[in-house]
N, CA and C of each residue as an Amber inpcrd file, in Angstrom:
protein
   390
  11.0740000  11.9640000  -9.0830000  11.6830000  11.1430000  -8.0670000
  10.6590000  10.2310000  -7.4040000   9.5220000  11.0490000  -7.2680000
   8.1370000  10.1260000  -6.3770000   8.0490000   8.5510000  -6.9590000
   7.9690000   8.7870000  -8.4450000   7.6690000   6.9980000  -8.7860000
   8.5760000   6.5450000  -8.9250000   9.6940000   6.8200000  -8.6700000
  11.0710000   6.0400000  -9.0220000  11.3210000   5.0890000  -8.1890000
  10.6310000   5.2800000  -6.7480000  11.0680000   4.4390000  -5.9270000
  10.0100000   3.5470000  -5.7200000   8.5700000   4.4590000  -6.5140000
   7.6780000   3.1000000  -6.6310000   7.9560000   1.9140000  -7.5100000
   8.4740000   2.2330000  -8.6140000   8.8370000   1.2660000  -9.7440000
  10.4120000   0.3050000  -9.6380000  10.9370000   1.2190000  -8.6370000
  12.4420000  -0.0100000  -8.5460000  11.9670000  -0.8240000  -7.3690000
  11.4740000  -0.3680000  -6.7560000  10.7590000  -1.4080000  -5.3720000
  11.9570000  -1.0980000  -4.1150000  11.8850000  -2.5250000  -3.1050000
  12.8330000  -2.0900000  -2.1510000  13.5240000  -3.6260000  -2.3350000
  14.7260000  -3.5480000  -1.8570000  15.9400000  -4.0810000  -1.2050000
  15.7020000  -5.0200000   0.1070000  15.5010000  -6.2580000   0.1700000
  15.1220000  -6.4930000   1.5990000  16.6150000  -7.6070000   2.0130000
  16.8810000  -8.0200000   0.8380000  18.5210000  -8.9180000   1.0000000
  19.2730000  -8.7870000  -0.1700000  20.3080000  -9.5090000  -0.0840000
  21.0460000  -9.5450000  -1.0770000  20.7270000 -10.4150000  -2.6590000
  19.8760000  -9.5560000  -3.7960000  19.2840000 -10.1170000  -4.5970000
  17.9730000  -9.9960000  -4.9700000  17.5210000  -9.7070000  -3.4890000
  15.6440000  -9.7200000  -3.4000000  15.1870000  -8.2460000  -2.8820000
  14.4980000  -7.7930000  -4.6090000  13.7750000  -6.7810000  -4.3240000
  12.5240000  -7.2320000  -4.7550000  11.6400000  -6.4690000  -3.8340000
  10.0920000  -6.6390000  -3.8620000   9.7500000  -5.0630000  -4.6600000
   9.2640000  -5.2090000  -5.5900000   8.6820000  -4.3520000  -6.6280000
   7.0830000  -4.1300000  -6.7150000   6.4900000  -5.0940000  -6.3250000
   5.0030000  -5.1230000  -5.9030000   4.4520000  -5.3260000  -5.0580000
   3.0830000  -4.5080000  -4.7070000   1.8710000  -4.8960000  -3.1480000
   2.4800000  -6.4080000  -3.2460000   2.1360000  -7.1530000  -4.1670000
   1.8390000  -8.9320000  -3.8840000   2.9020000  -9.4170000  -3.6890000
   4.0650000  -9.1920000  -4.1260000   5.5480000 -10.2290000  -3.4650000
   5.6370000  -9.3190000  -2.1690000   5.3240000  -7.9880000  -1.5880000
   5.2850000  -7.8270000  -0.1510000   4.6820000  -8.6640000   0.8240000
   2.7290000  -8.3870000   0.3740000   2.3700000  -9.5390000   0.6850000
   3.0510000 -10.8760000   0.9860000   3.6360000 -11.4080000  -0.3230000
   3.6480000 -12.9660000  -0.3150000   5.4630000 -13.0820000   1.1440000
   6.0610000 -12.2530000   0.6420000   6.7520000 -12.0980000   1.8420000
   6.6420000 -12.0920000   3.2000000   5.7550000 -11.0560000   3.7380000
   5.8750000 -11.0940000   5.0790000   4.8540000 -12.2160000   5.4270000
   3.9560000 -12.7090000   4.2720000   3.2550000 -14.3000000   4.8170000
   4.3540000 -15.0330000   4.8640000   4.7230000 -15.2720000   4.2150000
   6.5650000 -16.6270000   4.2180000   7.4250000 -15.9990000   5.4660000
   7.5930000 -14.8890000   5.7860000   8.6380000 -14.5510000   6.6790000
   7.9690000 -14.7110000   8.2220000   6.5200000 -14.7890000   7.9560000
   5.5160000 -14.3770000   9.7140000   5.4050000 -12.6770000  10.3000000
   6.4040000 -12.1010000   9.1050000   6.6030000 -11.1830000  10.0270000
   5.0320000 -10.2030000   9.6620000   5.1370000  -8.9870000  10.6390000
   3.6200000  -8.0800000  10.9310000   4.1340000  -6.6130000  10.3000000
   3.3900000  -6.3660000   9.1760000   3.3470000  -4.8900000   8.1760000
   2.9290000  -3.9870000   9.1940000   3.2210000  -2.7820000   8.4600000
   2.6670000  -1.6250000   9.0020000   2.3670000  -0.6660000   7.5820000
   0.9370000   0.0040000   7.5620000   0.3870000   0.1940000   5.9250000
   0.3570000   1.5760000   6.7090000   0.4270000   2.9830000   6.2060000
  -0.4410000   4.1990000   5.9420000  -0.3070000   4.9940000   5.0600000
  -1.0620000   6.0420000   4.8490000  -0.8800000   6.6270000   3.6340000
  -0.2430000   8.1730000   4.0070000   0.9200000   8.7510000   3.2930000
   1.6770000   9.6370000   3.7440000   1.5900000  11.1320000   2.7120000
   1.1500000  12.2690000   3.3610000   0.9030000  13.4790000   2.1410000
   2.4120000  13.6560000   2.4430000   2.7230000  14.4420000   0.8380000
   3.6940000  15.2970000   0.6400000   3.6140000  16.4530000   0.1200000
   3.6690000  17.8520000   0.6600000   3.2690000  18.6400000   0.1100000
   4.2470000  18.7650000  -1.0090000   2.9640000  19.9280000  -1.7580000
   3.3890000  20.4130000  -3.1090000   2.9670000  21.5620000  -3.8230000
   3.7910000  21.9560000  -4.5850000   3.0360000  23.4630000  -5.0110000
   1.5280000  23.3810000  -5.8150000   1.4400000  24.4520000  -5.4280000
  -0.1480000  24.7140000  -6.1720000   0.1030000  24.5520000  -7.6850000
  -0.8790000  23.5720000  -7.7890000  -0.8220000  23.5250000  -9.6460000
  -1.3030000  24.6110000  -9.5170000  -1.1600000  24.5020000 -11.1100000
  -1.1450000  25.6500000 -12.2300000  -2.6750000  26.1460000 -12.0300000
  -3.0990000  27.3980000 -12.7780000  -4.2310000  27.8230000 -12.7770000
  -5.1790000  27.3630000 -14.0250000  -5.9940000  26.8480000 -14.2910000
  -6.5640000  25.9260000 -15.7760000  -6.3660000  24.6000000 -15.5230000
  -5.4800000  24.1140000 -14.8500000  -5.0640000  22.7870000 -14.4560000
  -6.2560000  21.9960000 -14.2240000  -6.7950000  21.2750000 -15.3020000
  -7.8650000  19.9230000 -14.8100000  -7.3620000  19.3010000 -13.6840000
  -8.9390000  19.3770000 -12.7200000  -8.8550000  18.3260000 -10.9280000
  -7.7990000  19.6380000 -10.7990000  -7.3050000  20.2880000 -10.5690000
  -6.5970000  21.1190000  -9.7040000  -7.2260000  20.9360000  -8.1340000
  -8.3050000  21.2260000  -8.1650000  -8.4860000  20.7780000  -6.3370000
  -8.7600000  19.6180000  -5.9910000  -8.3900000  18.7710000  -6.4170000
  -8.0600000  17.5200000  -6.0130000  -7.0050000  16.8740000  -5.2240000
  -5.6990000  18.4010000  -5.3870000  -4.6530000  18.2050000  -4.2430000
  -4.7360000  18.8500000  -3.4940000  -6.1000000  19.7150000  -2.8040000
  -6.0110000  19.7110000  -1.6250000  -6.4910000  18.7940000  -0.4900000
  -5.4290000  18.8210000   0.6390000  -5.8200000  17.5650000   0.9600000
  -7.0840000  17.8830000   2.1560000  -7.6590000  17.2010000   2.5950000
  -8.7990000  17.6590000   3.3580000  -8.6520000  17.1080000   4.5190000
  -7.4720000  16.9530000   5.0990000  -7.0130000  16.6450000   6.7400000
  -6.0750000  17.8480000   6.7540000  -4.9230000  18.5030000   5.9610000
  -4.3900000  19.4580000   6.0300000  -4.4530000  20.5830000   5.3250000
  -5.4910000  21.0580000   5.0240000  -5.7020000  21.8900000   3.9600000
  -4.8550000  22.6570000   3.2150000  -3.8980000  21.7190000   2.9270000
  -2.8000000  22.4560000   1.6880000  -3.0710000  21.2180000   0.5860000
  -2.1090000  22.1720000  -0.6630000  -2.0430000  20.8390000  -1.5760000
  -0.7410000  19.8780000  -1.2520000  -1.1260000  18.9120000  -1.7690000
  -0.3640000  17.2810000  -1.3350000  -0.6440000  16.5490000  -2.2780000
   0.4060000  15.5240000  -2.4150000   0.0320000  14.4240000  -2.8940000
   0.2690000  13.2220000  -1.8870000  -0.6530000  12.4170000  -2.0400000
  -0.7070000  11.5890000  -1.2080000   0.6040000   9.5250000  -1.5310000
   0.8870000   8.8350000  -0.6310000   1.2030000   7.6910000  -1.0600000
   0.9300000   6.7550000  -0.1810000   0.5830000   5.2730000  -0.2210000
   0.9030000   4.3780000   0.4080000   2.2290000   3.9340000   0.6730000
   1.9580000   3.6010000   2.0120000   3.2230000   3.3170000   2.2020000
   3.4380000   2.0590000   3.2650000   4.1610000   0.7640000   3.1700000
   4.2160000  -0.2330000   3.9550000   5.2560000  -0.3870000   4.6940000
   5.5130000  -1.0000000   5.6940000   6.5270000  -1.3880000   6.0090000
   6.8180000  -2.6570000   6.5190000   7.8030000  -3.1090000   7.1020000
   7.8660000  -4.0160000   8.4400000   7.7890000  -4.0180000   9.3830000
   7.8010000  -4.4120000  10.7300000   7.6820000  -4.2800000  12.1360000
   9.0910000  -3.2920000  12.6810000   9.7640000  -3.6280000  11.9030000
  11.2220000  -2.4430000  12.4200000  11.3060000  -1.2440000  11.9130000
  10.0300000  -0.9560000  10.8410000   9.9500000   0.0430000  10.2480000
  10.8840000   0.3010000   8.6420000  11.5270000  -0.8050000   8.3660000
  11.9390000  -0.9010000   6.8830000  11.3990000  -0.9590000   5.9280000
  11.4220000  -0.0480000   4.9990000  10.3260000   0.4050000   3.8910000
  10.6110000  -1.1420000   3.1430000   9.3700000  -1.3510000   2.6660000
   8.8500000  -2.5510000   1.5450000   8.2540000  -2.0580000   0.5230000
   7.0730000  -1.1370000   0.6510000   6.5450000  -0.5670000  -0.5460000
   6.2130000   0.6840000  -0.4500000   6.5220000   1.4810000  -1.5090000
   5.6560000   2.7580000  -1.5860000   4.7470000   2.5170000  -2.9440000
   3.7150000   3.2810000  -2.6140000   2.8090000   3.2180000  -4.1410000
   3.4220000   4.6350000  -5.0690000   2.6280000   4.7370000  -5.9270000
   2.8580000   6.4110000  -6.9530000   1.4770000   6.9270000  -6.3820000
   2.2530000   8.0790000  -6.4530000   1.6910000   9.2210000  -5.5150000
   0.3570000   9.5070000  -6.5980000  -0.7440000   9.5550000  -5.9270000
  -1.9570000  10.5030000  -6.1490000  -2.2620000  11.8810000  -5.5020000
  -3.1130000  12.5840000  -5.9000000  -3.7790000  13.9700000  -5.3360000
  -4.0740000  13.4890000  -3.7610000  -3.5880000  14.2780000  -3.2690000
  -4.0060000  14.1490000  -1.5850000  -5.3470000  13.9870000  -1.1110000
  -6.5330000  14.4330000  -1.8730000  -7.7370000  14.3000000  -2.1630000
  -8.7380000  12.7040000  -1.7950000  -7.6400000  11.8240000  -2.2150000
  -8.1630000  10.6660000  -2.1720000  -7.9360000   9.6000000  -0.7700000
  -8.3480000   9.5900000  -0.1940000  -8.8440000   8.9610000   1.3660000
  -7.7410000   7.9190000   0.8280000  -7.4260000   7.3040000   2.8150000
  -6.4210000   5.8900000   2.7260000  -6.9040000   4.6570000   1.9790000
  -8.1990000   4.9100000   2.3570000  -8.6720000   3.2900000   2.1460000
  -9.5690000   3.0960000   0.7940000  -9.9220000   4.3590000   0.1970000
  -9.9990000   4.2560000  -1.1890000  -8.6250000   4.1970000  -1.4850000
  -7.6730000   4.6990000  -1.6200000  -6.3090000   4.3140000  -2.3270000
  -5.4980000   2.7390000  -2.0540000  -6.0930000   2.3520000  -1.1100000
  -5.7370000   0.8390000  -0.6610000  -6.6630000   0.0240000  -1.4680000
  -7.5980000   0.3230000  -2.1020000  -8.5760000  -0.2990000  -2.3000000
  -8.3000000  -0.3260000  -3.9370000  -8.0020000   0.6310000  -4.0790000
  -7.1430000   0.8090000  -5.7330000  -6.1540000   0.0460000  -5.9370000
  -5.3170000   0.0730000  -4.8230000  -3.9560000  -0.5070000  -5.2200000
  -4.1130000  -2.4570000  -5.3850000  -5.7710000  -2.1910000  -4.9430000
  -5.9640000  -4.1230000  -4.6470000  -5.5310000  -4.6840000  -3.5020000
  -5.5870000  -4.0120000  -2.4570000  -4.9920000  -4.6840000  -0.9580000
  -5.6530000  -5.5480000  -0.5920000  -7.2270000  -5.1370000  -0.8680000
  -7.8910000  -6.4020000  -0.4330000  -7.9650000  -7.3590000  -1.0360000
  -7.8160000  -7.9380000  -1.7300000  -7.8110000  -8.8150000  -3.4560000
  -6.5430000  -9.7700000  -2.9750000  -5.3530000  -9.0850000  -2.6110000
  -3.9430000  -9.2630000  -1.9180000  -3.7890000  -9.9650000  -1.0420000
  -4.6110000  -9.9240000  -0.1190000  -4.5880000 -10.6090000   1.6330000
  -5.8100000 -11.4020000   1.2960000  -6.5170000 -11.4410000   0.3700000
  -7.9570000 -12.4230000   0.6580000  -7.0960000 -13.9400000  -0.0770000
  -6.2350000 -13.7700000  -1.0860000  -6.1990000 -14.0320000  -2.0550000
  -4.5530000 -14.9790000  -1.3960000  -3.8090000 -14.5160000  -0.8920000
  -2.5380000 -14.3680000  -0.7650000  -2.3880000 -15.2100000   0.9380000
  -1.3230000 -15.4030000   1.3340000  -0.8870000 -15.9500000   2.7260000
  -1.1860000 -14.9930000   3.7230000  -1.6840000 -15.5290000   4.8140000
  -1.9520000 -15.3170000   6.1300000  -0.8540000 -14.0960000   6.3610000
  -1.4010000 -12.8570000   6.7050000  -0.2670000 -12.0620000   7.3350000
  -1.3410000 -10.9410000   7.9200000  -0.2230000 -10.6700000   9.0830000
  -0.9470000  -9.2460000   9.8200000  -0.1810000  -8.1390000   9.2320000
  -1.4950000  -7.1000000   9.1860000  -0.8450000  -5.8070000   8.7900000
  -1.7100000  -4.8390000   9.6730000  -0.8280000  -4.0220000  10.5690000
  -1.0880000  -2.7660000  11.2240000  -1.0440000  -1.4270000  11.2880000
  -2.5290000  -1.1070000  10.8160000  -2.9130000  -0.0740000  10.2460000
  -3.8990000   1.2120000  11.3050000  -3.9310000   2.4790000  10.8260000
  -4.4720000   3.2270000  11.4620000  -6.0260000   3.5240000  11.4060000
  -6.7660000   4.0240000  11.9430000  -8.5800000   4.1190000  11.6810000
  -8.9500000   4.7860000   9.8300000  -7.7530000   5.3560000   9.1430000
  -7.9680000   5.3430000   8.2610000  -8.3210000   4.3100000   7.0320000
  -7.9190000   3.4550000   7.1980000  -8.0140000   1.5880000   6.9800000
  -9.2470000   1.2910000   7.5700000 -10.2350000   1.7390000   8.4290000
 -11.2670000   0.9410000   9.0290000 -12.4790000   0.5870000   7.6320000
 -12.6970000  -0.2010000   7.7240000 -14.1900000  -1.0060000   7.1030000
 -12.7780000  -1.3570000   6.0170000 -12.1580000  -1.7140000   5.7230000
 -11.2560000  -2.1160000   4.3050000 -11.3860000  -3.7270000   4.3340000
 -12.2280000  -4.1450000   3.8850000 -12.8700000  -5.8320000   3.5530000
 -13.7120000  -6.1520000   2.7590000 -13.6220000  -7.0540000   2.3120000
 -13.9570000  -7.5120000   0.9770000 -15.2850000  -7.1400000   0.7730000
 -15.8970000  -6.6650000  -0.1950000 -17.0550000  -5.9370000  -0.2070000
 -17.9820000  -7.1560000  -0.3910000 -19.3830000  -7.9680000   0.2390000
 -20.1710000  -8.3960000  -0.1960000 -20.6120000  -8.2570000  -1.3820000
 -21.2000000  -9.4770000  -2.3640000 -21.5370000  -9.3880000  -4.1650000
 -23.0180000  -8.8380000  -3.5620000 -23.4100000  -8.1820000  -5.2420000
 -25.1350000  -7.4010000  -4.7560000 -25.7110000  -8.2600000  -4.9240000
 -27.1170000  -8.8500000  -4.1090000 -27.9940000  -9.5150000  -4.2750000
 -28.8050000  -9.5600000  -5.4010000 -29.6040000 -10.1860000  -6.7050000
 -29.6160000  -9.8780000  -7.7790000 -31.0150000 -10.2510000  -7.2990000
């Protein structure tokens, strides 16, 4: 069920579903309107025993296993995107950083998105000096 709703996307009118980070993006830049990003555990049973990364779903803010998702919204709180769920293991802003958020907004229309201290330092990384 978890990626199902990553892969059909969401419903925002009649006709227009947003299926990806970037038509969210490119949306709430065209609309003005202000996101709201965090990343949400769901618990889950303990994998199996032998299970490769098995502790990788525990999560290390709630010490159970989880899987973790991004998750966006709008200012009224109407879902726009969820990502596919990873091991709870993996921090907000490495998983934002996966999904290309920053790549998204550097790249893409002017929009605010309001996020929690888990998001802090999430900007475009300086190239290495050679």
């Amino acid at each position: 069920m978890r990626p199902l709703l990553a892969a059909r996307g969401c419903t925002i009118a009649a006709g227009i579903r947003l299926r990806t980070l970037a038509e969210v993006i490119d949306h709430l830049g065209a609309s003005g309107q202000t996101g709201i990003i965090d990343g949400t555990e769901i618990r889950v049973r303990r994998p199996a025993a032998g299970r490769k990364d098995r502790e990788k779903f525990i999560s290390g803010k709630n010490k159970q296993n989880a899987v973790k998702a991004t998750v966006l919204t709008d200012a009224s709180g109407r879902l726009l995107f969820c990502s596919p769920a990873q091991p709870a293991s993996c921090a907000d802003i490495t998983h934002a950083r996966q999904l290309g958020l920053v790549k998204h907004l550097t790249g893409g229309p002017a929009v605010e998105i309001l996020a929690d201290a888990g998001y802090q330092g999430l900007a475009p990384r300086p190239a290495a000096a050679s």
